[in-house]
C-alpha positions in Angstrom: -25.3 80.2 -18.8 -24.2 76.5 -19.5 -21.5 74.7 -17.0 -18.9 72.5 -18.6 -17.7 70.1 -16.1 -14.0 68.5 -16.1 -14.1 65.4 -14.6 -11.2 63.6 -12.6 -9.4 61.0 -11.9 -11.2 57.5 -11.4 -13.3 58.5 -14.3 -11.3 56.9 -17.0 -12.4 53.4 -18.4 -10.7 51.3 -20.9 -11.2 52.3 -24.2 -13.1 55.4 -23.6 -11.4 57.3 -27.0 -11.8 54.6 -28.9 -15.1 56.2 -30.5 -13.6 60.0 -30.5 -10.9 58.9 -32.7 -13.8 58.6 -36.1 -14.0 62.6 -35.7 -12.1 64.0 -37.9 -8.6 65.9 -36.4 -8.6 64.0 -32.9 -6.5 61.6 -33.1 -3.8 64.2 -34.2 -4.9 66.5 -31.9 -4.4 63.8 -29.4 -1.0 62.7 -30.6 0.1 66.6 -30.0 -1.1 66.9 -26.9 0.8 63.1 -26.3 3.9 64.0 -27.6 4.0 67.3 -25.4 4.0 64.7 -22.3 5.7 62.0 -24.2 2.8 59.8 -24.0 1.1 57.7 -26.9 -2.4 58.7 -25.3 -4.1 57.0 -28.1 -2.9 53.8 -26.9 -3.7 54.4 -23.3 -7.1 55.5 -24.1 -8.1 52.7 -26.4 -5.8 49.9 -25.9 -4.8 49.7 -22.2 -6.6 47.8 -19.5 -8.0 49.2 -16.3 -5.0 48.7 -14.3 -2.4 50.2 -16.6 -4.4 53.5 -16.9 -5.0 53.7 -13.2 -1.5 54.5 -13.0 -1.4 58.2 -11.9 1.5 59.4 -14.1 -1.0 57.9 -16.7 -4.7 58.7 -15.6 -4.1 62.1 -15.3 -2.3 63.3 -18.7 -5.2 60.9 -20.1 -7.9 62.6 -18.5 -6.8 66.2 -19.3 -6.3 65.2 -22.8 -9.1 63.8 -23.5 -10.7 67.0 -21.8 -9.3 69.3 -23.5 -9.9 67.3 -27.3 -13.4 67.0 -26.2 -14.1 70.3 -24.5 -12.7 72.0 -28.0 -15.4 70.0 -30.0 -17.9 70.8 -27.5 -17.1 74.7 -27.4 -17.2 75.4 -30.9 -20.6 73.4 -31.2 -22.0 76.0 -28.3 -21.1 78.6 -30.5 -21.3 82.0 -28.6 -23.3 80.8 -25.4 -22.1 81.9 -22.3 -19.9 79.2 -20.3 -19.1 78.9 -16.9 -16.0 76.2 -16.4 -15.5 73.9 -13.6 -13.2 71.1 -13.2 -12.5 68.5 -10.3 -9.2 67.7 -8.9 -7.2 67.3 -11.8 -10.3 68.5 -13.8 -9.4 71.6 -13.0 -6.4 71.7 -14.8 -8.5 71.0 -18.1 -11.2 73.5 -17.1 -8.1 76.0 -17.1 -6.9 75.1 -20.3 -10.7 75.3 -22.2 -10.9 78.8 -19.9 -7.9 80.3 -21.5 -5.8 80.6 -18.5 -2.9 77.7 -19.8 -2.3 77.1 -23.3 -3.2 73.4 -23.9 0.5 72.6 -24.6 1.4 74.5 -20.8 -1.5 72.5 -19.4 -0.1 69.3 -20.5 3.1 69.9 -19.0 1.8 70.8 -16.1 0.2 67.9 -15.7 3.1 65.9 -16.3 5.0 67.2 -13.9 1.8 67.1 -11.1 1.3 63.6 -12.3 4.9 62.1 -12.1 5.0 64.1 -8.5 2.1 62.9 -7.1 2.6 58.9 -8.4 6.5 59.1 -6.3 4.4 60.3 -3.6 1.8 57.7 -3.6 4.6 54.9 -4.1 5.9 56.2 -0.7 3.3 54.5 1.5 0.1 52.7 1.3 -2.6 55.2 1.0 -5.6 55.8 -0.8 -9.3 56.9 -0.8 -12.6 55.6 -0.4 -16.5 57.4 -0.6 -18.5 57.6 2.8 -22.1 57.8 1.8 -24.8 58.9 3.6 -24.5 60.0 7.2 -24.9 63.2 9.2 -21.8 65.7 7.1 -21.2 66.7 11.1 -20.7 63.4 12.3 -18.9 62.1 9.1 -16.2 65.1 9.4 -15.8 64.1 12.9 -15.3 60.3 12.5 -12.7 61.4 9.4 -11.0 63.2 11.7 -10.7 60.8 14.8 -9.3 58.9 12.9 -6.8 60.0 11.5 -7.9 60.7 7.8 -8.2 64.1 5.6 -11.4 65.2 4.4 -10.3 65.0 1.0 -13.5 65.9 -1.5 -16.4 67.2 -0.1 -18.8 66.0 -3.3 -21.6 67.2 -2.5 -25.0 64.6 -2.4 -24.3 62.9 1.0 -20.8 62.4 -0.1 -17.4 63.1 1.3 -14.3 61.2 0.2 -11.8 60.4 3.2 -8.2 59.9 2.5 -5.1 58.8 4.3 -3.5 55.9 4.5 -4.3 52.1 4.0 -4.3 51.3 7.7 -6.2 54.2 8.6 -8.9 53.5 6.1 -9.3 49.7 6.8 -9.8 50.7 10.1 -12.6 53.2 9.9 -14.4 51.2 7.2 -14.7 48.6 9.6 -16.1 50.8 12.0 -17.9 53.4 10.2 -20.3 56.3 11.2 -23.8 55.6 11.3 -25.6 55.4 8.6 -22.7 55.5 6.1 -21.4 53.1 3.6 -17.6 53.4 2.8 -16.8 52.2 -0.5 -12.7 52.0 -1.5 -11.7 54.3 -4.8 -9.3 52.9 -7.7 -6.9 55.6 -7.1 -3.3 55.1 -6.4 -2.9 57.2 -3.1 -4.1 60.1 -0.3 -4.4 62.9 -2.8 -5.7 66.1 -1.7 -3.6 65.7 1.6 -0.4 66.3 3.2 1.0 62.7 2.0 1.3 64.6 -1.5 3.7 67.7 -0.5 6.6 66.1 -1.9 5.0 66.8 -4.9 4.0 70.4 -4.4 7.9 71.8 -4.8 8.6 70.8 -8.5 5.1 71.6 -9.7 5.8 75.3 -7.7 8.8 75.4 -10.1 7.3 74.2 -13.1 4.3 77.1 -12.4 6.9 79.6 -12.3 8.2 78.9 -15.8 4.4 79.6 -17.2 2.6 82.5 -17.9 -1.1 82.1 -17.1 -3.3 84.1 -19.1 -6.9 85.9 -17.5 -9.6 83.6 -18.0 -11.9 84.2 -20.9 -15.1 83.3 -18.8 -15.6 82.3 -15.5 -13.7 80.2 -14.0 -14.4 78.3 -10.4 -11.7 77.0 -8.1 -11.6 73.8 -6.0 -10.9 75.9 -3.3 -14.2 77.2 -2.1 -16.2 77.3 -5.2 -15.2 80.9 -6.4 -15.0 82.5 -9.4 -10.9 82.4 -9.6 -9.8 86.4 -9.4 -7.0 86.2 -12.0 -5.1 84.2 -14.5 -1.9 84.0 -12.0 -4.5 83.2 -8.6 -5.8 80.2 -10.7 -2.7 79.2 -11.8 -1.2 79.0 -8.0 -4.4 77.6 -6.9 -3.7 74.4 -8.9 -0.6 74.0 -7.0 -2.1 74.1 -4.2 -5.1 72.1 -5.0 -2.3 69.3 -4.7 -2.5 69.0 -1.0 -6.0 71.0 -0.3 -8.6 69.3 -0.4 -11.7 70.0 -2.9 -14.4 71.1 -2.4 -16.7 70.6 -5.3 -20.1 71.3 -3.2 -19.2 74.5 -3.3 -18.8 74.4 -6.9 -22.4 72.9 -7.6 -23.6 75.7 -5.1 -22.2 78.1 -7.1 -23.5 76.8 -10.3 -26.8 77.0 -8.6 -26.4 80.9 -7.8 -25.1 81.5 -10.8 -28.5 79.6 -12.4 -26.7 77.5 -14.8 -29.3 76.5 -17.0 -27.7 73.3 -18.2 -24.8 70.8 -17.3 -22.1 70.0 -19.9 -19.8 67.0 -18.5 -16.7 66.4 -21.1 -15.1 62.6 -21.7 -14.4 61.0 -19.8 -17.8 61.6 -18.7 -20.7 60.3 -16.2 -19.3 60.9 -12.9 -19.7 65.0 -12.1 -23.2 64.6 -13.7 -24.4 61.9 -11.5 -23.5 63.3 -8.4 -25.2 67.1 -9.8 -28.4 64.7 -9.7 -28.0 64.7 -6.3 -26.6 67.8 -5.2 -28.1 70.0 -8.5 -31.5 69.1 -8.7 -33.7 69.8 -11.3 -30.4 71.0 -13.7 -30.5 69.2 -16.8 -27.1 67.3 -17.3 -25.4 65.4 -20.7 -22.5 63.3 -19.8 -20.3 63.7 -23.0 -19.4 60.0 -23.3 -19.4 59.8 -27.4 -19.4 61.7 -30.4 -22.8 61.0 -30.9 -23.7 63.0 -27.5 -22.4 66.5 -29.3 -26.1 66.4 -30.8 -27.7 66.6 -27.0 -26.1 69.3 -26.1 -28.5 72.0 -24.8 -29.4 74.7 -26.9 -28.9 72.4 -29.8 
């Protein structure tokens, strides 16, 4: 069994299609999927600097995109191998979409709507995210806590991503738990945490207009690492994921159970595999960055 991996948001970097577009069919594939969100994704995925696509109600139709162009290329090239999916944070959307549970086309709207939701909510107050590093988990869960901040990603590797707002983060990175460094993300707010509910009840809505599909292989959810149990649990789960926080060590563990024998990260690709170094070892991982890549994936 191979694990394709659906990374999220911070993972996009300035001109990161820009190679993808000499396939032949991406670019229109990528116009379709833009013009479902009313987006010219091409642009924003070749042209745009950093800080324009670190816009939310850019980043994250950008990344699922690009996910879902990529992952198509790299499914077809795996032929009839047996995939397990797993996406992070908004990655999971993609995973869902390469899984069989949203069409691509319901996927992108989805998205749009979780993206516009979330970017209001972000623009509401100062809040964001930043990596603690290293630490006793105990002791880093506790200091999160005390003050004031949400566990929001549980990564797996010695990491754990606290969220909440800017106040509350400037204040624990200057007193941080022992043994910890705490780096500040390039995201635009606390997501994973109650400071994105007001964006829960229009994505609810826009879930209820779908019809979510049973997943062609397995599927895991942000939630505790699980094989999702149905098309219409996954779908619900991504609602929720909006203000639950994820936890992707659970995912990796499950990868491990499941003895993935190989690690497939799709564009925009790097960050997932680098942290199953850590928390996977010994699992051979290719970070889908270019075309050229397609030719390393395992089995190939």
């Amino acid at each position: 069994m191979l694990a394709i991996l659906c990374p999220g948001q911070g993972s996009q970097k300035p001109g990161f299609l820009a190679p993808w577009l000499e396939l032949d069919g991406v670019a229109d594939r990528l116009r379709t999927l833009g013009d479902v969100v009313g987006l010219d994704l091409i642009h924003y995925g070749t042209e745009a600097d950093e800080e324009t696509i670190k816009d939310t109600a850019i980043a994250q139709p950008l990344i699922v995109a690009a996910g879902i162009a990529v992952g198509e290329l790299v499914h077809e090239r795996l032929g009839d191998a047996e995939i397990l999916w797993a996406g992070h944070s908004v990655g999971e959307i993609t995973a869902s979409a390469l899984a069989g549970v949203l069409s691509p086309e319901d996927a992108m709207r989805f998205i749009k709507v979780r993206a516009d939701g979330m970017a209001a909510a972000a623009a509401a107050e100062p809040t964001g995210m930043a990596a603690v590093l290293g630490g006793v988990e105990d002791e880093v869960r506790a200091a999160i806590e005390a003050a004031g901040l949400t566990a929001a990603n549980s990564n797996g590797g010695g990491q754990i991503v606290a969220a909440g707002t800017r106040a509350q983060l400037e204040a624990f990175a200057e007193n941080p738990p022992a043994k910890t460094r705490v780096i500040p993300l390039k995201v635009a707010g606390a997501f994973h945490t109650a400071h994105m509910r007001p964006a829960v009840g229009p994505l609810q809505e826009a879930s209820e207009r779908m019809h979510p599909s049973e997943p062609v292989s397995t599927l895991l959810s942000n939630r505790d690492g699980k094989p999702v149990t149905s098309g219409a649990a996954a779908l619900q789960s991504l609602v929720d994921q909006v203000t639950r926080p994820v936890r992707w060590d659970l995912c990796m563990q499950t990868m491990l159970e499941h003895d993935v024998a190989g690690l497939v990260e799709l564009t925009p690709a790097g960050t997932l595999a680098g942290l199953a170094k850590r928390g996977m070892k010994g699992v051979p991982a290719v970070a889908v960055a270019t075309p050229g890549q397609l030719d390393e994936l395992p089995g190939l």
